[in-house]
N, C-alpha and C positions, 0 to 999 in steps of 0.2 A: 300349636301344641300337639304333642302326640298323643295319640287313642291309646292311654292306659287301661291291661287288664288285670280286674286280680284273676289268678290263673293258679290252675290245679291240672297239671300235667298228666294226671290220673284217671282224671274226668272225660267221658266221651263230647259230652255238649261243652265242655271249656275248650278242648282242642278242636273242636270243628270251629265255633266260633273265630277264635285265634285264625284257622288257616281262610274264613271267609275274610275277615279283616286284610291276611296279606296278599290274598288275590285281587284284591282293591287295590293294593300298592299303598296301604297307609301307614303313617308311621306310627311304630308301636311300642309301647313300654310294660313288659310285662313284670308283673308285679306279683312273686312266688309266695304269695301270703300265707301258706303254711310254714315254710319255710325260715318267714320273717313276721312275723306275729303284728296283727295292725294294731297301732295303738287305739286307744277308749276314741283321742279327737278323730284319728283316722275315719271309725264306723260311723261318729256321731255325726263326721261331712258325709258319708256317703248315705244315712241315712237323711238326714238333711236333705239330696240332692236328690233323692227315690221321692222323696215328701210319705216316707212308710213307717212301720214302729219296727222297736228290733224282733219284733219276732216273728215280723213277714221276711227278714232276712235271714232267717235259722232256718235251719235243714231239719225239720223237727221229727223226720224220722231216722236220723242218726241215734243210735243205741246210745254214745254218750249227753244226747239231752234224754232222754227218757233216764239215766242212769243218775243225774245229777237233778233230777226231780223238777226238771222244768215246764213241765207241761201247762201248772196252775201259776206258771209267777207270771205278772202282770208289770213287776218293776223295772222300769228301762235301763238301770242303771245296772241291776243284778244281770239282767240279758246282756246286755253290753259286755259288761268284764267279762260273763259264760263264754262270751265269742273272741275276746281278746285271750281268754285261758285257755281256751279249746276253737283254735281258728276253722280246725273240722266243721263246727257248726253254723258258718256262712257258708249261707246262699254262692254259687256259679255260676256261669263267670260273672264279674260285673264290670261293667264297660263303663267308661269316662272318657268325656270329652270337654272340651271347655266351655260347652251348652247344653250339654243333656249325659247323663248319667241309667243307665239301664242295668236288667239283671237278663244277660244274654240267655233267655230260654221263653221259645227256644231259639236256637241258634243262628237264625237266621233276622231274627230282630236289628241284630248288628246292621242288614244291608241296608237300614234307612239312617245311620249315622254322616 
């Protein structure tokens, strides 16, 4: 299986991460999640595979969670869709493999995959 990442081509520690992975020579499947919006099941595996709640994987100092009053919700489901409406607000990069799943940062976590 190849080391999927969700990736933000924007991001300094997604692209360092990204370029530790292909100097390893691994294969990779990058996964432009702003771009293509993760579904509810998408987060629900990847929080699943973190063993985390959704809002260790929110960037919670992005201006649109403070904007959309997230600060006090506690509900996993209302996180979840925040992060399927506003993919902004996951965490970077997050790394998957077919035995371990990570939240690349920082970036060099990747080299024990």
């Amino acid at each position: 299986m190849a080391i999927k990442i969700w990736h933000n081509n924007r991001c300094s520690k997604s692209r360092e991460a990204l370029k530790l992975l292909e100097d390893q020579g691994k294969e990779i499947e990058i996964y432009n999640y702003l771009q293509e919006s993760p579904s509810v099941d998408d987060i629900k595996d990847v929080l699943n595979k973190l063993g985390i709640k959704a809002k260790d994987l929110m960037r919670t100092k992005e201006t649109i969670f403070k904007e959309l009053g997230l600060e006090n919700i506690q509900d996993e489901q209302t996180l979840i869709k925040a992060m399927v409406d506003n993919p902004k607000l996951i965490e970077r990069p997050i790394i998957i493999t077919d035995t371990k799943t990570i939240i690349g940062r920082p970036p060099s976590l990747v080299l024990d995959l």
